[in-house]
DRENPA-3360 file (N, C-alpha, C; in nm, 2 decimals, always signed):
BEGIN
1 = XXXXXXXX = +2.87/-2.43/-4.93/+2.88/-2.55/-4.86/+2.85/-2.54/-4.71 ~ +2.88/-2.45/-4.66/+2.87/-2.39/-4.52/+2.69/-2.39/-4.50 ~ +2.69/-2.27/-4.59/+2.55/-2.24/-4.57/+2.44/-2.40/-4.57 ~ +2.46/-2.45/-4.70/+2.44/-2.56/-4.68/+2.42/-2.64/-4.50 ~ +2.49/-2.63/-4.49/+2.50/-2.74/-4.36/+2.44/-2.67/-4.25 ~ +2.48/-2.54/-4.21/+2.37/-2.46/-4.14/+2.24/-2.49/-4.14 ~ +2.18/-2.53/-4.25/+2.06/-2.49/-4.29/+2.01/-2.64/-4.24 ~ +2.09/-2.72/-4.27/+2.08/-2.88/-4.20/+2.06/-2.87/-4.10;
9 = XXXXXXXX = +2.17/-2.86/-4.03/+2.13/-2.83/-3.92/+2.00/-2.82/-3.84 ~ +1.98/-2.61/-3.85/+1.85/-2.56/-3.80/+1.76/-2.69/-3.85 ~ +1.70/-2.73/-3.97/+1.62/-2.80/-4.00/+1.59/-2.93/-3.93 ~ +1.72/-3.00/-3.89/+1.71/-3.10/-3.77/+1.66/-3.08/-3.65 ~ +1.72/-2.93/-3.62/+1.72/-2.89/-3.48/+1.54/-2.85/-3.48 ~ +1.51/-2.79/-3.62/+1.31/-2.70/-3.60/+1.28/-2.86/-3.56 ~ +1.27/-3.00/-3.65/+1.24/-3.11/-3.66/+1.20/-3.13/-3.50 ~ +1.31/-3.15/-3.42/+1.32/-3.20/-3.28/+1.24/-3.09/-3.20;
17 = XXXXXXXX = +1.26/-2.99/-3.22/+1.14/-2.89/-3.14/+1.03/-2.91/-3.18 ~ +0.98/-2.95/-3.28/+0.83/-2.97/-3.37/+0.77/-3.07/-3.29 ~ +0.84/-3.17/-3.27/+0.85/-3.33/-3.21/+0.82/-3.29/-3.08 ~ +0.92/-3.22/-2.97/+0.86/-3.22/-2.86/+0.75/-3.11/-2.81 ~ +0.74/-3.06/-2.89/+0.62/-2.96/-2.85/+0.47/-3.04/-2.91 ~ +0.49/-3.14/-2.95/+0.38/-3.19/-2.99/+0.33/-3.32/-2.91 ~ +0.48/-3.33/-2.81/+0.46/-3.47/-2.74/+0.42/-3.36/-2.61 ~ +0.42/-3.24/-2.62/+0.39/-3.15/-2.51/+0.26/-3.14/-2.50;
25 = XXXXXXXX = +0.21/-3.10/-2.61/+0.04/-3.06/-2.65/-0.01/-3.17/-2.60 ~ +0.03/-3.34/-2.63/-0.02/-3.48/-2.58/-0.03/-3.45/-2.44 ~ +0.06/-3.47/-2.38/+0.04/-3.40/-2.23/-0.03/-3.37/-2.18 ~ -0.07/-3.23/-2.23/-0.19/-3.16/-2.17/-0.29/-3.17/-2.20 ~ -0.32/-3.17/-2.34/-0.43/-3.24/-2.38/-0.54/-3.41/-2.29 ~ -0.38/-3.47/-2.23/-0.43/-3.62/-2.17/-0.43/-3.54/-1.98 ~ -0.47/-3.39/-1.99/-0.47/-3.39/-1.81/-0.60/-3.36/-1.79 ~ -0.69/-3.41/-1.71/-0.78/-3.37/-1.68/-0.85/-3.25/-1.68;
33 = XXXXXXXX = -0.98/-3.18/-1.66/-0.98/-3.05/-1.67/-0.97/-2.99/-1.49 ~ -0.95/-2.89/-1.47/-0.93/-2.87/-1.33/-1.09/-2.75/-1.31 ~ -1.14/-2.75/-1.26/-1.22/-2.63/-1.19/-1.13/-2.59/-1.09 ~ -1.15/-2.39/-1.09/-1.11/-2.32/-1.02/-1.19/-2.36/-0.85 ~ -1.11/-2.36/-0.82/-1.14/-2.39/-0.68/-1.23/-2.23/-0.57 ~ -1.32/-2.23/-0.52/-1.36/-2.13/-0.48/-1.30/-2.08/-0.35 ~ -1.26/-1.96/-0.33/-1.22/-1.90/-0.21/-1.30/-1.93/-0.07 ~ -1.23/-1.94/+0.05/-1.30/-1.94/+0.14/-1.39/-1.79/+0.18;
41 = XXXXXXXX = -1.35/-1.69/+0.13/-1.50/-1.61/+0.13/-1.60/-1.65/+0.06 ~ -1.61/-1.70/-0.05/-1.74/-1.72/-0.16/-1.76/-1.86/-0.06 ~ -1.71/-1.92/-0.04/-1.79/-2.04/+0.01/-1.86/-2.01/+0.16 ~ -1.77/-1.93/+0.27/-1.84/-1.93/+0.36/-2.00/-1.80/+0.36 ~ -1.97/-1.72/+0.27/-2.07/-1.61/+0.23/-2.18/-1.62/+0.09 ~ -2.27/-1.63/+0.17/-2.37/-1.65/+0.04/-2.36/-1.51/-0.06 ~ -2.37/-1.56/-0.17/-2.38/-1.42/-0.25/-2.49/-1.31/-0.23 ~ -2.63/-1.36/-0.13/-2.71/-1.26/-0.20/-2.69/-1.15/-0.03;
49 = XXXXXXXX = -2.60/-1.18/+0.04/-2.59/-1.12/+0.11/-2.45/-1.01/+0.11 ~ -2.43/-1.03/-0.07/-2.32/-0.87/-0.10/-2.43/-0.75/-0.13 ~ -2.53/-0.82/-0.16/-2.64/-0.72/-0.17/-2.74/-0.65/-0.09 ~ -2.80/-0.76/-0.01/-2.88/-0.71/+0.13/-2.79/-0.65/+0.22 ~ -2.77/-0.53/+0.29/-2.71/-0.50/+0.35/-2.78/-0.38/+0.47 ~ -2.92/-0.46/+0.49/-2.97/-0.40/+0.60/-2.93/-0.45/+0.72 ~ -2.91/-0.58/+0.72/-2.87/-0.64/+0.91/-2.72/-0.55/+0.92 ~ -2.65/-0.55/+0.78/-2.50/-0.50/+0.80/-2.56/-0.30/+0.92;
57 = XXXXXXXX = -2.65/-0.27/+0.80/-2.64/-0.12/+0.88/-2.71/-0.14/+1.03 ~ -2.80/-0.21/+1.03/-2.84/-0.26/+1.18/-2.76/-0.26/+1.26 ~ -2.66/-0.35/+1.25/-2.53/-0.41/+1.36/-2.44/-0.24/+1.37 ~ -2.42/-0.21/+1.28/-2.36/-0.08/+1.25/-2.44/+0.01/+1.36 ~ -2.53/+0.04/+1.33/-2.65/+0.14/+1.45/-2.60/+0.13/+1.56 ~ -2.62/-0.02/+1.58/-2.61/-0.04/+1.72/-2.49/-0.02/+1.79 ~ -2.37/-0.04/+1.66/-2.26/-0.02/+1.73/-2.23/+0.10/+1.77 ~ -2.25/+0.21/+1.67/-2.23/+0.34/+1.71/-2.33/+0.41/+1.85;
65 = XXXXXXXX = -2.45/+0.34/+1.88/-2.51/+0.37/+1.94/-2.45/+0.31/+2.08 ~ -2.42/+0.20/+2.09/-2.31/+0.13/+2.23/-2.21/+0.25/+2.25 ~ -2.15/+0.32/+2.11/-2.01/+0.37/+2.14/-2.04/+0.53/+2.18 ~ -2.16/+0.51/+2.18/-2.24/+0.69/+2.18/-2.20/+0.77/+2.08 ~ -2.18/+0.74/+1.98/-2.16/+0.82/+1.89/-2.29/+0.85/+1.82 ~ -2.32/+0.98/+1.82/-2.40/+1.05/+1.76/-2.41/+1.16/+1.64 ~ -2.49/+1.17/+1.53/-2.50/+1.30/+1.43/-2.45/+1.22/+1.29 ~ -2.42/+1.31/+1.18/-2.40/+1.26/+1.09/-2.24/+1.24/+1.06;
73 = XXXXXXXX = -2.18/+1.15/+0.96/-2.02/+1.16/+0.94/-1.99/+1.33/+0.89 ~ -1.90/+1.36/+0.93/-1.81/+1.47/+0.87/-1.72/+1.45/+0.79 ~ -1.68/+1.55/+0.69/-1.57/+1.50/+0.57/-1.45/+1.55/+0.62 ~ -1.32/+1.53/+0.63/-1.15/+1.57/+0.68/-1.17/+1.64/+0.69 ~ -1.16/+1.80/+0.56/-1.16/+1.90/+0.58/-1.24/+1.98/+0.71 ~ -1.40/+1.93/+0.68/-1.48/+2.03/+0.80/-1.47/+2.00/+0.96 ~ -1.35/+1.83/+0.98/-1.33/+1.83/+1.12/-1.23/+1.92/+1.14 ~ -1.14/+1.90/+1.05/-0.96/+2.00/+1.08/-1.02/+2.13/+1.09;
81 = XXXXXXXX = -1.14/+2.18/+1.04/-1.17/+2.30/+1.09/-1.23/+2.32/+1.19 ~ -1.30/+2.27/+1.22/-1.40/+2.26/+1.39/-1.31/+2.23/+1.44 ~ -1.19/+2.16/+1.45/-1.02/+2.15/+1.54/-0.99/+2.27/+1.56 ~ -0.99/+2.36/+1.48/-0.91/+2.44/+1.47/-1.01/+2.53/+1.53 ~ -1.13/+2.55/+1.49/-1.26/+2.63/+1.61/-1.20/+2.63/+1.72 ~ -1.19/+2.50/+1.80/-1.19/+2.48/+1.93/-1.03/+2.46/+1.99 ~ -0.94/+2.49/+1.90/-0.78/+2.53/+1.95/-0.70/+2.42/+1.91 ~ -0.72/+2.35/+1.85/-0.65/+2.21/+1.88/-0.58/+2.24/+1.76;
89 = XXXXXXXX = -0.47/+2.22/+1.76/-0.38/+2.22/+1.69/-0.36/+2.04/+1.60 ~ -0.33/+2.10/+1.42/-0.33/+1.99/+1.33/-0.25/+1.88/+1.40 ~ -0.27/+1.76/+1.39/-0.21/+1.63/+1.43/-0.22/+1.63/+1.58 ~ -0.29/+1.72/+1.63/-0.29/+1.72/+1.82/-0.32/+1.60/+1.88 ~ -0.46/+1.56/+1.81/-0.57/+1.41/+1.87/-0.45/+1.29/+1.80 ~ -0.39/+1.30/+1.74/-0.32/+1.17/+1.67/-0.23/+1.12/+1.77 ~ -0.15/+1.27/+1.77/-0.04/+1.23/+1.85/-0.01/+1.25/+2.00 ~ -0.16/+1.27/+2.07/-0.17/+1.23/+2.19/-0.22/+1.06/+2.20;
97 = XXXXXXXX = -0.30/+0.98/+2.11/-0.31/+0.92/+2.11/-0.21/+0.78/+2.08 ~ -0.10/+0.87/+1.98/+0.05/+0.77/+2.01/+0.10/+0.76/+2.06 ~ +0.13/+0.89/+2.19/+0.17/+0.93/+2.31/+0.09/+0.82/+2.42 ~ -0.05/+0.80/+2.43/-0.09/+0.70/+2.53/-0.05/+0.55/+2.45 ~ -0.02/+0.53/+2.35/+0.00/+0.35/+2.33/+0.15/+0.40/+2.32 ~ +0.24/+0.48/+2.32/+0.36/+0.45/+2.37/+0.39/+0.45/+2.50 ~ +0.30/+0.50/+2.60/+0.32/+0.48/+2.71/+0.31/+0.38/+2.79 ~ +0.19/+0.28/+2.74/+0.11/+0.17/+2.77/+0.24/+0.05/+2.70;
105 = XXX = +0.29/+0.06/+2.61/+0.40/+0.03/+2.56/+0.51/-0.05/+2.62 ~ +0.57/+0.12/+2.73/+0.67/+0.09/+2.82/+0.68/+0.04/+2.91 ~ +0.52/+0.06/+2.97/+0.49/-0.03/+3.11/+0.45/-0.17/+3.12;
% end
């Protein structure tokens, strides 16, 4: 008898979930479609200029060339050794250079 009525129960209860998940699906089914909206990168940047990237190394040149920087990049290891050529002790350049923006800091 129990069992019975349990079973009524759930059965009413699946009934009423069936019902609203179908007045759910109506819903969405009746919303418009949305388009993804594009980023303000993609819209202010043309795509074919993720590819061209000669003006990029141009502007690049020139910057290094304003900054006088000259020669090719070096990889971590072979500066920490030319540091160490010329005396400088690991973290020396870092932390004189925390040393001047904390000083600049206080004043």
């Amino acid at each position: 008898m129990y069992q019975q009525a349990d079973i009524q129960k759930l059965t009413a209860k699946l009934h009423r979930l069936e019902a609203e998940l179908a007045a759910i699906r109506k819903e969405i089914a009746a919303l418009p479609e949305q388009q993804p909206k594009p980023t303000m990168l993609r819209e202010a940047t043309p795509a074919y200029l993720w590819s061209d990237k000669t003006l990029l190394k141009e502007q690049f040149a020139k910057l290094l060339a304003n900054l006088d920087i000259k020669g090719e990049p070096i990889g971590a290891e072979a500066l920490q050794q030319r540091m160490h050529q010329v005396g400088l002790e690991p973290n020396e350049l870092s932390q004189t250079i925390i040393a001047m923006r904390n000083s600049k800091l206080e004043n």
